[in-house]
SETI-530234 format. One line per 2 residues: number of its first residue (from 1); their letters; for each residue z, x, y of N, C-alpha, C, CB. Coordinates in nm, 4 decimals, always signed. Atoms other than C-alpha are relative to their C-alpha. Glycine has a CB too. Example, Ala and Ser with C-alpha at 12.3 -4.5 7.8 and 13.67 -1.06 7.14 Angstrom:
<rs>
1	AS	+0.0000,+0.0890,-0.1190,+0.7800,+1.2300,-0.4500,+0.0000,+0.0900,+0.1200,+0.1246,-0.0992,+0.0027  -0.0060,-0.0820,-0.1190,+0.7140,+1.3670,-0.1060,+0.0730,-0.0770,+0.1090,-0.1415,+0.0414,+0.0462
</rs>
This chain:
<rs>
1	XX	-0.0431,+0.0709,+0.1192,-14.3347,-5.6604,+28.0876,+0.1367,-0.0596,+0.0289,+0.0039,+0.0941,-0.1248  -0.1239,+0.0508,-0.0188,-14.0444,-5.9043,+28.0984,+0.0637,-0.0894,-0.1148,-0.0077,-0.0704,+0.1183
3	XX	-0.0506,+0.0625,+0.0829,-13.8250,-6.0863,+27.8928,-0.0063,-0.1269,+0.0002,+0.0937,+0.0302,-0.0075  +0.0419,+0.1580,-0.0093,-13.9461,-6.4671,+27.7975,+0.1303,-0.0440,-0.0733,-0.1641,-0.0551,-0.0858
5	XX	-0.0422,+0.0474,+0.1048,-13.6806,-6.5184,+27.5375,+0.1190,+0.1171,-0.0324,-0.1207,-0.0255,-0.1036  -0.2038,-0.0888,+0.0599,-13.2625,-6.3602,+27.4610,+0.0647,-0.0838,-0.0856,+0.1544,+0.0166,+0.1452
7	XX	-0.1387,+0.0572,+0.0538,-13.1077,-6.5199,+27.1702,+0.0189,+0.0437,-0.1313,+0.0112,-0.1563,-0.0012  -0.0550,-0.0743,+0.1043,-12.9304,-6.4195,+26.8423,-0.1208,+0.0048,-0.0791,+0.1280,-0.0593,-0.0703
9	XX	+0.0619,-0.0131,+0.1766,-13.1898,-6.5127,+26.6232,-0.1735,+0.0660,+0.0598,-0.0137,-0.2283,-0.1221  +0.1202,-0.0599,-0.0609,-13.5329,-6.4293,+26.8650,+0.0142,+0.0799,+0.1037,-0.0838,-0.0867,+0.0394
11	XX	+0.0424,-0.0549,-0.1002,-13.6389,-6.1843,+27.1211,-0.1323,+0.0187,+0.0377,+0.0462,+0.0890,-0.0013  +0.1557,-0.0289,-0.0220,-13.9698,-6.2252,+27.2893,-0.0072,+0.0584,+0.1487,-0.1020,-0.1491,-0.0162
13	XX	+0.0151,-0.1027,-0.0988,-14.0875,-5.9542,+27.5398,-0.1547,-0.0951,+0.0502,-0.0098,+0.1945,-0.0720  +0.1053,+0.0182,-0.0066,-14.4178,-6.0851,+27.7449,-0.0739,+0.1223,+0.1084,-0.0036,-0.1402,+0.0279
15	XX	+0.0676,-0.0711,-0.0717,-14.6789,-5.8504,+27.9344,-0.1532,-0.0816,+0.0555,-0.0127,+0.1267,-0.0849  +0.1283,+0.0434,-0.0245,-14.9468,-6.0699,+28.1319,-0.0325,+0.0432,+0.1545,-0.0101,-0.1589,-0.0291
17	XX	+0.0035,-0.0803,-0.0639,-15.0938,-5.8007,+28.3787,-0.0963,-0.1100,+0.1025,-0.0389,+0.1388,-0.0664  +0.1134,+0.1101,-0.1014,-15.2331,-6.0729,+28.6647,-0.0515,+0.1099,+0.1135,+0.1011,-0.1667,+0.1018
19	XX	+0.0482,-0.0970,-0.1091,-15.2416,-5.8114,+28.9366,-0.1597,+0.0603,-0.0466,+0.1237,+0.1371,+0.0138  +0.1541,-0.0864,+0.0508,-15.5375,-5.5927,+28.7246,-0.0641,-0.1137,-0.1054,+0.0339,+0.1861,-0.1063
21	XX	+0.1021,+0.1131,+0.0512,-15.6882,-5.9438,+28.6394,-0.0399,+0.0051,+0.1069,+0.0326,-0.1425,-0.0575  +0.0520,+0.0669,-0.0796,-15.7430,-6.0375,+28.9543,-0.0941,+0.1118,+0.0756,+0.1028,-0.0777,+0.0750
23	XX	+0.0597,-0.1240,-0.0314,-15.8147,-5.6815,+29.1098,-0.1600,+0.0579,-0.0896,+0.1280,+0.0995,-0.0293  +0.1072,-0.0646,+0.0284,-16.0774,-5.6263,+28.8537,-0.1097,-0.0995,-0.0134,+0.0199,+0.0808,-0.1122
25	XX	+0.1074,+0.0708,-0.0427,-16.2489,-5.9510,+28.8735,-0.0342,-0.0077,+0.1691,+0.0254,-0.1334,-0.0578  +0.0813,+0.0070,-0.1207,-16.2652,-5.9255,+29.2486,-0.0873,+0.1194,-0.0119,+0.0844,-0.0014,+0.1352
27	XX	+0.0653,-0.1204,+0.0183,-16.4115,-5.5792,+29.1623,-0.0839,-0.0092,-0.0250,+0.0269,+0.0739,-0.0593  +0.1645,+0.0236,+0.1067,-16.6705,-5.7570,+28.9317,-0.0761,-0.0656,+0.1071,+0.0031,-0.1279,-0.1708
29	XX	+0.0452,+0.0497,-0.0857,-16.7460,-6.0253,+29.2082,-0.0559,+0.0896,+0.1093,+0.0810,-0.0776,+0.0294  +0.0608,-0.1140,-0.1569,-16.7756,-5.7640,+29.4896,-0.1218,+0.0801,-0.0467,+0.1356,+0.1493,+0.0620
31	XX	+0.0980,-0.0613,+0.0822,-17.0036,-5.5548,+29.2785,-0.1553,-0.1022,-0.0046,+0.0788,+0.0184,-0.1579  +0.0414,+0.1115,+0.0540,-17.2176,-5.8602,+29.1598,-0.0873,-0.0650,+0.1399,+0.1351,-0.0893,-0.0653
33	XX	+0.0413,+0.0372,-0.1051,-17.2538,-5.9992,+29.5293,-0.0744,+0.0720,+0.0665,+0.0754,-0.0304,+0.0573  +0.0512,-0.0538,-0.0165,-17.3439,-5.6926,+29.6677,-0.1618,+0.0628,-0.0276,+0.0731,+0.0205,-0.0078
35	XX	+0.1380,+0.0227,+0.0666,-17.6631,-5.6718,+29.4450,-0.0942,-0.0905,+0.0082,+0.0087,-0.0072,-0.1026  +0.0828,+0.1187,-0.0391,-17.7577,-6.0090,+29.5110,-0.0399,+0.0104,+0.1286,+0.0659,-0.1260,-0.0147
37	XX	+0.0147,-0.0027,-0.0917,-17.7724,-5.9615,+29.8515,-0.1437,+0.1456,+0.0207,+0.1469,-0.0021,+0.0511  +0.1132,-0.1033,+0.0376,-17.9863,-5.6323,+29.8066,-0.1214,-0.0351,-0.0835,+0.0593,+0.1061,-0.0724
39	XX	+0.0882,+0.0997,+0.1353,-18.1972,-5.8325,+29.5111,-0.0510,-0.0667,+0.1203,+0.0998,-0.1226,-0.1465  +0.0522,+0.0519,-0.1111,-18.2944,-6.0629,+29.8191,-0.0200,+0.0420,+0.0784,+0.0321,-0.0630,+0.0394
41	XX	+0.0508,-0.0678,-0.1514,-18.3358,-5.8560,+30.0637,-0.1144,+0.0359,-0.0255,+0.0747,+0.1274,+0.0652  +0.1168,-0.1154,+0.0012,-18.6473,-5.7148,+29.8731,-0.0183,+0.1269,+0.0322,-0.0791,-0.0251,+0.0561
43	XX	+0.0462,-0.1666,-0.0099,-18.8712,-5.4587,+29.9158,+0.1020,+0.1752,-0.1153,+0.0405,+0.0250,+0.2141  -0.1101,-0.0930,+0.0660,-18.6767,-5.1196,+29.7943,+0.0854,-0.0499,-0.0553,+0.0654,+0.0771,+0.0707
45	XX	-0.1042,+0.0686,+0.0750,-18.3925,-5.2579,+29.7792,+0.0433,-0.0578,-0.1022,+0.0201,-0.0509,+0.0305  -0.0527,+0.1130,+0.1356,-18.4197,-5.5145,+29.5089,-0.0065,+0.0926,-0.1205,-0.1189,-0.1564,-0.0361
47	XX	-0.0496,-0.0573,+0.1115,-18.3927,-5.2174,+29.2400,+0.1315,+0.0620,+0.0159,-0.0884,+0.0891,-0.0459  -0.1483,-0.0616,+0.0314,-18.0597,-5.0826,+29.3828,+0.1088,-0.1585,-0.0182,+0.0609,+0.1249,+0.1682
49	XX	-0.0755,+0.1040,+0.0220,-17.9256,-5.4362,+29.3955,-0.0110,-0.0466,-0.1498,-0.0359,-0.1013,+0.0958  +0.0054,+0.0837,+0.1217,-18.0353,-5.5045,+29.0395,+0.1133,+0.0989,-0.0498,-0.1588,-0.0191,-0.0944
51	XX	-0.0673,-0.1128,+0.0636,-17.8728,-5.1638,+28.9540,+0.1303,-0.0240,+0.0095,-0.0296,+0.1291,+0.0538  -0.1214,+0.0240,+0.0338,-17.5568,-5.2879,+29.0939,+0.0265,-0.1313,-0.0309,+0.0762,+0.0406,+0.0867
53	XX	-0.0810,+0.0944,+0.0510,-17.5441,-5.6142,+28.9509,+0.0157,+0.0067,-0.1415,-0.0423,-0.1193,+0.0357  -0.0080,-0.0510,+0.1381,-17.6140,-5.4939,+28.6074,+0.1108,+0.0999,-0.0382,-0.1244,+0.0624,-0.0295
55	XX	-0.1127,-0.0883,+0.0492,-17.4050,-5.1690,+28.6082,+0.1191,-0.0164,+0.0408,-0.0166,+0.1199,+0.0219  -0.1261,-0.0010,-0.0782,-17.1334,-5.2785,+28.8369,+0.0956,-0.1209,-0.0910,-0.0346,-0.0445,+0.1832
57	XX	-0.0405,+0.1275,+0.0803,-17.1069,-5.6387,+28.6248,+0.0295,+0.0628,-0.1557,-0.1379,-0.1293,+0.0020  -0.0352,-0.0425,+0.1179,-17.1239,-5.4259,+28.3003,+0.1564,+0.0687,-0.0061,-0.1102,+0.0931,-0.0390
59	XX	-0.1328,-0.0621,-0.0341,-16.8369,-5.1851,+28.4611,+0.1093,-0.1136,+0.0029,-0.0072,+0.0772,+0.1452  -0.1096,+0.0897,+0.0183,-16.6536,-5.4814,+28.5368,+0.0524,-0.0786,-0.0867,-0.0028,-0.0582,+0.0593
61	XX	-0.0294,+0.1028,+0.1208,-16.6553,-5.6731,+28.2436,+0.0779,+0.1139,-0.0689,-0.1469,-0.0770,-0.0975  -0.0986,-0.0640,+0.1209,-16.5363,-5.3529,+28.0277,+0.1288,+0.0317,+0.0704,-0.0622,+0.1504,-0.0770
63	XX	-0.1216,+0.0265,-0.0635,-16.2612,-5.2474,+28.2565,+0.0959,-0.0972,-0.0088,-0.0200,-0.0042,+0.0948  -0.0250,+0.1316,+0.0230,-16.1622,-5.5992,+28.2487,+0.0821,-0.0049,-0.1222,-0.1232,-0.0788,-0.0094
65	XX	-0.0708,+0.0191,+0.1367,-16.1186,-5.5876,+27.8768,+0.0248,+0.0941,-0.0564,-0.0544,-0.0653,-0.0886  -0.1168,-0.1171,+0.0662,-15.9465,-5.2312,+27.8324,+0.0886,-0.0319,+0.0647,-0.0133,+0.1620,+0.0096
67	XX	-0.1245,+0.0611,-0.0557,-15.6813,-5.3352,+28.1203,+0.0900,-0.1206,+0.0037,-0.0157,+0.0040,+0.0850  -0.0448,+0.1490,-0.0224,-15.6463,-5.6858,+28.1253,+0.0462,-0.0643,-0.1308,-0.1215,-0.0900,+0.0601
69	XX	-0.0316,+0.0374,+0.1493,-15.4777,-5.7551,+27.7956,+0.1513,-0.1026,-0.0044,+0.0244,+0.1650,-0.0966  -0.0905,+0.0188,-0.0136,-15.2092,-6.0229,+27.7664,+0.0856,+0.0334,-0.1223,-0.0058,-0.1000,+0.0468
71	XX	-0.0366,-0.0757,+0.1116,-14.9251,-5.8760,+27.5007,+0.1056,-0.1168,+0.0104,+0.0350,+0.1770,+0.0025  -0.0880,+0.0954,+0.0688,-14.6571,-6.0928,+27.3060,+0.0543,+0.0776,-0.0913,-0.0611,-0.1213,-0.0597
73	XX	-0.0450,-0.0491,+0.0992,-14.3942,-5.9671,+27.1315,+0.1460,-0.0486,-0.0608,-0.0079,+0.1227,+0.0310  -0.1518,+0.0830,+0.0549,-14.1671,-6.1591,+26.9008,+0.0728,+0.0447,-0.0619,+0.0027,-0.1028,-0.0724
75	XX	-0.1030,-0.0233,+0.1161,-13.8719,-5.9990,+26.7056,+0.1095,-0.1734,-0.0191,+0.1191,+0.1696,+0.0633  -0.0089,+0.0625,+0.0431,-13.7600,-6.2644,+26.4852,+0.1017,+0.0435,-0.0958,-0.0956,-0.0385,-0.0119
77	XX	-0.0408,+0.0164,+0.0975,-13.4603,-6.2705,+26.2605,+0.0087,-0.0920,-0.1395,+0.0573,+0.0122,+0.0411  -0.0183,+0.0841,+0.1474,-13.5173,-6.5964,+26.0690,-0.1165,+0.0312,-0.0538,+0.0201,-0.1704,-0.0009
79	XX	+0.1100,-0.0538,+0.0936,-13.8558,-6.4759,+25.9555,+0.0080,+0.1803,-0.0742,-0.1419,-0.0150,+0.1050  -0.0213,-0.1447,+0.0586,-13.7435,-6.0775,+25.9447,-0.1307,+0.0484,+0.0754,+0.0028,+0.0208,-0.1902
81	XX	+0.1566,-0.1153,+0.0515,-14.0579,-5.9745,+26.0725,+0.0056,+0.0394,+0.2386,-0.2642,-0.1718,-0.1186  +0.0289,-0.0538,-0.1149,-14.1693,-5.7935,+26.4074,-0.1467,-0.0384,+0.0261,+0.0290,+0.1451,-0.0013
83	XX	+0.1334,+0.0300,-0.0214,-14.5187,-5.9488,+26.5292,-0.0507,+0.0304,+0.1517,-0.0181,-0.1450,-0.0375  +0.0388,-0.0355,-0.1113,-14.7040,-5.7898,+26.8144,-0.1606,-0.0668,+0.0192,+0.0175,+0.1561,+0.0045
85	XX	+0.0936,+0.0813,-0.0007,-14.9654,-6.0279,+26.9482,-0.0899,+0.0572,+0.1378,+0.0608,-0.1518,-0.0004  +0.0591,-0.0688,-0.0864,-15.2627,-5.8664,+27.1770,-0.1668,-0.1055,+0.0799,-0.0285,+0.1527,-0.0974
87	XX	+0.0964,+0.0853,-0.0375,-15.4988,-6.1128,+27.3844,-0.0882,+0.0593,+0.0729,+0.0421,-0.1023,+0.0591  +0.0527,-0.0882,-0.1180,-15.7939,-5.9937,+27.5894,-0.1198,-0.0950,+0.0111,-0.0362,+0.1804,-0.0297
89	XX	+0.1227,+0.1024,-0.0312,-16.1628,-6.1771,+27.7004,-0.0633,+0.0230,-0.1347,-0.1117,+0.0373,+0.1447  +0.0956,-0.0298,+0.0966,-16.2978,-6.0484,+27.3857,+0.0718,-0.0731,-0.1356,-0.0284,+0.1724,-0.0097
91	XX	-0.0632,+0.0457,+0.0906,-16.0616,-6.1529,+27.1244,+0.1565,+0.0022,-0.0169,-0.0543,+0.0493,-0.0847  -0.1490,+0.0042,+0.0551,-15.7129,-6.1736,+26.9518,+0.0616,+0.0831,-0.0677,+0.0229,-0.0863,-0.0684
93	XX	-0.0385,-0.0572,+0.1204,-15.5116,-5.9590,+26.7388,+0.1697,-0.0125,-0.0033,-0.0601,+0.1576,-0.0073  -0.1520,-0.0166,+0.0263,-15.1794,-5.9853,+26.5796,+0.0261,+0.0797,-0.0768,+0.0674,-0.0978,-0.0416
95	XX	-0.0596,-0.1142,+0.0932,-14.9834,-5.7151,+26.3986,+0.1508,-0.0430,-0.0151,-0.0143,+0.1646,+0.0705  -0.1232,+0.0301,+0.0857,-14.7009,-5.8012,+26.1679,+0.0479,+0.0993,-0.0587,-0.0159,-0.0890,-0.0967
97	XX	-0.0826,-0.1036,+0.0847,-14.4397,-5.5813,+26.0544,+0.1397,-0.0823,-0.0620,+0.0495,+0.1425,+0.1092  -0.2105,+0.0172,+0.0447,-14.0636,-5.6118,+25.8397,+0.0655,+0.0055,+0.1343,+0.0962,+0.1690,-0.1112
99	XX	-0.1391,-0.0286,-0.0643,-13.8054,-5.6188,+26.0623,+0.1117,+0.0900,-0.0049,+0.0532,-0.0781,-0.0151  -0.0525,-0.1125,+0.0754,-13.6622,-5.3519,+25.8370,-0.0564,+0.1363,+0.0296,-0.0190,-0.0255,-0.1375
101	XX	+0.0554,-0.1048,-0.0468,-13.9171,-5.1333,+25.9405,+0.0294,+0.0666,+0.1292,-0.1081,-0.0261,-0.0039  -0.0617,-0.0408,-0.1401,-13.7744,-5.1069,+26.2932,+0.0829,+0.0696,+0.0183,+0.0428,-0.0756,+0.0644
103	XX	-0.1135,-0.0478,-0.0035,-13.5484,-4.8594,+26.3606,+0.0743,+0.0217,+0.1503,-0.0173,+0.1133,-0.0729  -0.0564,+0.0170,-0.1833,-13.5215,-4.8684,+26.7843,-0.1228,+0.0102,+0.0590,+0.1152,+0.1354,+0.0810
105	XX	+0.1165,-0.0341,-0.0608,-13.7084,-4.8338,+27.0598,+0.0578,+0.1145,+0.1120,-0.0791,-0.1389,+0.0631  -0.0644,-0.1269,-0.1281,-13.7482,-4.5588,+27.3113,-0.0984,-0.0184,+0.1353,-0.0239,+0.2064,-0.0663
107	XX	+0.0313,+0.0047,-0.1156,-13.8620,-4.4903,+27.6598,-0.1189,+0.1135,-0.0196,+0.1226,+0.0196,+0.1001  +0.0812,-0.0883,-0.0042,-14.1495,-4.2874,+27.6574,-0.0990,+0.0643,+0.1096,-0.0474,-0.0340,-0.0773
109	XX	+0.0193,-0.0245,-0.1177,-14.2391,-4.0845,+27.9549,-0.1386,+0.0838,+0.0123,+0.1197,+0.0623,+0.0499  +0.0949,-0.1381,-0.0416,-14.5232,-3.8666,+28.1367,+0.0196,+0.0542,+0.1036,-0.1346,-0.0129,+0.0133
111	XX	+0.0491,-0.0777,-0.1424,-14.5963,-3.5923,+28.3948,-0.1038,-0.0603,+0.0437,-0.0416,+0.1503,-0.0070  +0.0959,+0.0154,-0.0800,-14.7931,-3.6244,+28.6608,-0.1161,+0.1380,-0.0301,+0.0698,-0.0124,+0.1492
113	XX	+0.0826,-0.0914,+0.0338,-15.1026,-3.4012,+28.6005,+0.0691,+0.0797,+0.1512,-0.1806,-0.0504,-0.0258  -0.0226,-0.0892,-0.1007,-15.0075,-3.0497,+28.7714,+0.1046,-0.0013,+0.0563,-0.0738,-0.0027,+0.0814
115	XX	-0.1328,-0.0511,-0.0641,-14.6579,-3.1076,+28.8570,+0.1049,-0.0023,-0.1139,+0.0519,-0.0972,+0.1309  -0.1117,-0.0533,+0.0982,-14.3701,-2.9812,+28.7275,+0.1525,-0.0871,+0.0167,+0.0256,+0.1754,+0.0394
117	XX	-0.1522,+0.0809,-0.0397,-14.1056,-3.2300,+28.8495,+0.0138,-0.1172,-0.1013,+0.0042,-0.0756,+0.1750  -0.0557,+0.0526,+0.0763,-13.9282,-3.5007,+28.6632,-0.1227,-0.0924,-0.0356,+0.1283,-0.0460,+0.0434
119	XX	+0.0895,+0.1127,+0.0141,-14.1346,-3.7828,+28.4628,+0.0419,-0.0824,+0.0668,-0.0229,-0.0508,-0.1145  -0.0615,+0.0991,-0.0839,-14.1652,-4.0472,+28.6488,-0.1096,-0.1402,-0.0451,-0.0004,+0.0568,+0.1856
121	XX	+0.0414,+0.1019,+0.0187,-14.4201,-4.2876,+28.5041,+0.0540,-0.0715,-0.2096,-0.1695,+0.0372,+0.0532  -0.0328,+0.0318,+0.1791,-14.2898,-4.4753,+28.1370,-0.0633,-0.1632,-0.0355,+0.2166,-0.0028,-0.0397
123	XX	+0.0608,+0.1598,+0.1036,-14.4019,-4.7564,+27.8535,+0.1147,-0.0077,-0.0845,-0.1707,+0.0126,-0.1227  -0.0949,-0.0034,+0.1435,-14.1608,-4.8882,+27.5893,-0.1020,-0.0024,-0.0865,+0.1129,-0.1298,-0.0354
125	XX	+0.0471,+0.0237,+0.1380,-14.2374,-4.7762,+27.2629,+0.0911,-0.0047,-0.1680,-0.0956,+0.1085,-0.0015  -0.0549,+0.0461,+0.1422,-14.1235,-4.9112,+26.8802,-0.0217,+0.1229,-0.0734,-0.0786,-0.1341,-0.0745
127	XX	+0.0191,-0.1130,+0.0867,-14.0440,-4.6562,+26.6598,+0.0457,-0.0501,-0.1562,+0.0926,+0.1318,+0.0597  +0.0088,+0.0786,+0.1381,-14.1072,-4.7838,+26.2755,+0.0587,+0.1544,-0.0930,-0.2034,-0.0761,-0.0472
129	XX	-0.0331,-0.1196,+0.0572,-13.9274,-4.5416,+26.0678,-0.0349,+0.0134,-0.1588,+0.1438,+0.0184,+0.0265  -0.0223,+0.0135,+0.1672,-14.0263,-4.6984,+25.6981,-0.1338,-0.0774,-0.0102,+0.1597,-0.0975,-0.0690
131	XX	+0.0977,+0.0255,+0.0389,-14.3320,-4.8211,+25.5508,-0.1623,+0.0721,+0.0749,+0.0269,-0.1327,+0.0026  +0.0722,-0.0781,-0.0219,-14.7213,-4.7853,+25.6382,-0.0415,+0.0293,+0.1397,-0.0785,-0.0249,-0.0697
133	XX	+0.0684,-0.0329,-0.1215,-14.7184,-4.7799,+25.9753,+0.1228,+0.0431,+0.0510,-0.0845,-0.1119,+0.0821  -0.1599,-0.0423,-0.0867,-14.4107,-4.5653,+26.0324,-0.0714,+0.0941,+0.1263,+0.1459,+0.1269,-0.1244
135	XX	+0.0547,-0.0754,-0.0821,-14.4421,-4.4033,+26.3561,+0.0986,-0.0658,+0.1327,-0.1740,-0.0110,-0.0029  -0.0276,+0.0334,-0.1373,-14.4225,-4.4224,+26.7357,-0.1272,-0.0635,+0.0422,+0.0420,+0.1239,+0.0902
137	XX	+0.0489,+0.0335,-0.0369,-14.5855,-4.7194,+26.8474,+0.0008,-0.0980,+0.1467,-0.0207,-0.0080,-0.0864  +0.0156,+0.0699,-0.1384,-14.6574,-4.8363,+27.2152,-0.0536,-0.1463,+0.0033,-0.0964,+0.0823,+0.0855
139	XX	+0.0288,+0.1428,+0.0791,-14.6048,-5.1858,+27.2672,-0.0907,-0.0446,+0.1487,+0.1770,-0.1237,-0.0573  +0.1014,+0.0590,-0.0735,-14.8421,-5.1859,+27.6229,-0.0620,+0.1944,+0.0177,+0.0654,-0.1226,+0.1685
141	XX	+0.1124,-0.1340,+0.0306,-15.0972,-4.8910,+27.6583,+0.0008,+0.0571,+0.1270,-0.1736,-0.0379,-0.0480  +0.0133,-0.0462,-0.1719,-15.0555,-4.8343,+28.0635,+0.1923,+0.0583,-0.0055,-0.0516,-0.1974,+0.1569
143	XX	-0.1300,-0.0289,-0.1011,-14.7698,-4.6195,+28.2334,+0.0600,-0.0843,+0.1044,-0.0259,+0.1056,+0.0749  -0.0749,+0.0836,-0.1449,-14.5288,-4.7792,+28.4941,+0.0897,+0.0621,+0.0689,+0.0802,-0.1267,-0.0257
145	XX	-0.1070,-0.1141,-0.0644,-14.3020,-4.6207,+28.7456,+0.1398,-0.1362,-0.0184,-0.0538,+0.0746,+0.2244  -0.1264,+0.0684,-0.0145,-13.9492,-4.7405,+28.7921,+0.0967,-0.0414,-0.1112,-0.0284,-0.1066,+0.0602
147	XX	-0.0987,-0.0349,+0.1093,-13.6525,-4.8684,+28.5778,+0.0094,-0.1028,-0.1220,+0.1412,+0.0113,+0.0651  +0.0076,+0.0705,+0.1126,-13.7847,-5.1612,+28.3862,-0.0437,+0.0326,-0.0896,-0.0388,-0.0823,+0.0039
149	XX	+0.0217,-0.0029,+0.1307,-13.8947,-5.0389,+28.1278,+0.1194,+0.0804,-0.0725,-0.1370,+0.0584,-0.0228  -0.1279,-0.0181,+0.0968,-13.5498,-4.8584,+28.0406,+0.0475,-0.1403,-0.0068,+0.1268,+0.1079,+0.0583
151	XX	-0.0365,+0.1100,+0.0104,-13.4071,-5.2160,+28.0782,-0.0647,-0.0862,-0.1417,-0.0299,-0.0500,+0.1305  +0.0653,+0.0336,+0.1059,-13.6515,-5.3159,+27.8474,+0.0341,+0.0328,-0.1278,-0.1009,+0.0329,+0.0147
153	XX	-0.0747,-0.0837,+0.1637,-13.5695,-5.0468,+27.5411,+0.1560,-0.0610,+0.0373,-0.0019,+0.2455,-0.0105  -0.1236,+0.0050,+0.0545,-13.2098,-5.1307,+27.6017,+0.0252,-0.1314,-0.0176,+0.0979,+0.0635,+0.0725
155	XX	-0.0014,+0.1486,-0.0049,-13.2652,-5.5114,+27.5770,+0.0020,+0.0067,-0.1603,-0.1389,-0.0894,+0.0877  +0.0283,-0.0121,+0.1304,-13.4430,-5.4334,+27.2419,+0.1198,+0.0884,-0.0856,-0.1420,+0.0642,-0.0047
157	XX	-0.1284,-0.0936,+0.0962,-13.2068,-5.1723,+27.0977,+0.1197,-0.0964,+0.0097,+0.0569,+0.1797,+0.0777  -0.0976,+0.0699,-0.0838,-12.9301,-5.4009,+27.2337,-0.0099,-0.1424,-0.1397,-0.0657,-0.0373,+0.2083
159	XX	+0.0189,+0.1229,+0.1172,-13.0620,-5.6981,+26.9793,-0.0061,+0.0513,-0.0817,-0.1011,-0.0929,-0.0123  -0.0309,-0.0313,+0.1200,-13.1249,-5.4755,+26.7327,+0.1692,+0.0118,-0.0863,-0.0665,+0.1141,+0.0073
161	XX	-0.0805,-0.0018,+0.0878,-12.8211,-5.3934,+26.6952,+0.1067,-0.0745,-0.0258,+0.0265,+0.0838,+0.0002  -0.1021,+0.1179,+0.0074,-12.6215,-5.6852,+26.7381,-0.0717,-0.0771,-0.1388,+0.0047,-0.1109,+0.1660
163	XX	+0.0195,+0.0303,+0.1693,-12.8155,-5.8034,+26.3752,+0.1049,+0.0998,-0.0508,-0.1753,+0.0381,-0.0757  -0.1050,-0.1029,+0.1099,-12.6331,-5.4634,+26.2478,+0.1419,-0.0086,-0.0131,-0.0037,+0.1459,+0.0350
165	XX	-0.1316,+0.0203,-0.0178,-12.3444,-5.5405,+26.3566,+0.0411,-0.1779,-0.0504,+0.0281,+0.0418,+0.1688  -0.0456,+0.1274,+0.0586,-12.3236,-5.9382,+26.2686,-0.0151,-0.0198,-0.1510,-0.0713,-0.1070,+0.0649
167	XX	+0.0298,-0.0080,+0.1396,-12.4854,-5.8264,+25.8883,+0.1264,+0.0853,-0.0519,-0.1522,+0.0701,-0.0305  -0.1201,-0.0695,+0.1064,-12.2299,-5.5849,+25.8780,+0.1745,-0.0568,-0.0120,+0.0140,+0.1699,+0.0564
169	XX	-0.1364,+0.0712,-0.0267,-11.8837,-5.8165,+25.9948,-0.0548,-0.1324,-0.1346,+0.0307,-0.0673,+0.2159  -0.0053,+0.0046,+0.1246,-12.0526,-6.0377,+25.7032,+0.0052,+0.0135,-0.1408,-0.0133,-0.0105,+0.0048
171	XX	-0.0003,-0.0759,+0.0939,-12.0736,-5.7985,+25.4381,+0.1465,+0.0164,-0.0276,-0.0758,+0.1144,+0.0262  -0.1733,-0.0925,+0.0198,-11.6655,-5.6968,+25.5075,+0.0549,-0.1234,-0.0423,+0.1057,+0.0828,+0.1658
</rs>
């Protein structure tokens, strides 16, 4: 996820995962080919080749569209609102919140299954502290190693609170 957009009044974060696009359509293709080639070869064969162009093309298509999701995320002060926009082969979705509802974001980490040493894979996630969708919500659904994604929360916290601070030098 990287930053498309830094200025007083917008911040837009983008996430368009090309690596596990491309990786899982060659996955679908390789799959797909493999069957055809078995499908023609006859005899026996042409039921394990159907098997993998059907189950391997089915595998690949859903994979496809649980990983491959492009994400958009605009914080907006002249509208107030927080809109998280979610693209994938199947469809669209946007989710609108206040801007009020935001209260930061955090770094949210995991273990590695079975070890006991430091986390080491993280996602940024929005933490809504007021209305109906208060909570802790993840703004991409995959782990990542390394240090962008603190960069990330402190980009966001970082704008947040430069509103708090320019609402509150107008208020005095």
């Amino acid at each position: 996820m990287k930053i498309a957009r830094n200025t007083p009044t917008q911040l837009i974060l983008t996430d368009i995962p090309w690596f596990y696009g491309v990786l899982f359509a060659f996955n679908t293709v390789i799959f797909i080919a493999l069957g055809l080639i078995l499908t023609l070869a006859g005899g026996r064969f042409m039921i394990y080749g159907l098997v993998l162009i059907i189950g391997g093309g089915a595998f690949g298509f859903w994979t496809f569209h649980k990983f491959v999701r492009r994400v958009l995320v605009i914080f907006d002060r002249a509208t107030q609102t927080l809109e998280i926009r979610e693209k994938s082969i199947f469809g669209y979705e946007a989710i609108e919140h206040p801007l009020t509802e935001l209260s930061h974001a955090e770094v949210e980490s995991t273990l590695p299954k079975g070890s006991f040493l430091a986390p080491n894979q993280h996602r940024p996630v929005l933490v809504l502290d007021q209305g109906m969708s208060a909570g802790r919500h993840p703004i991409v659904t995959r782990y990542t190693k390394g240090s962008d994604t603190a960069r990330l929360v402190d980009a966001i916290n970082d704008w947040l609170t430069a509103d708090k601070v320019d609402s509150d030098s107008q208020s005095a």
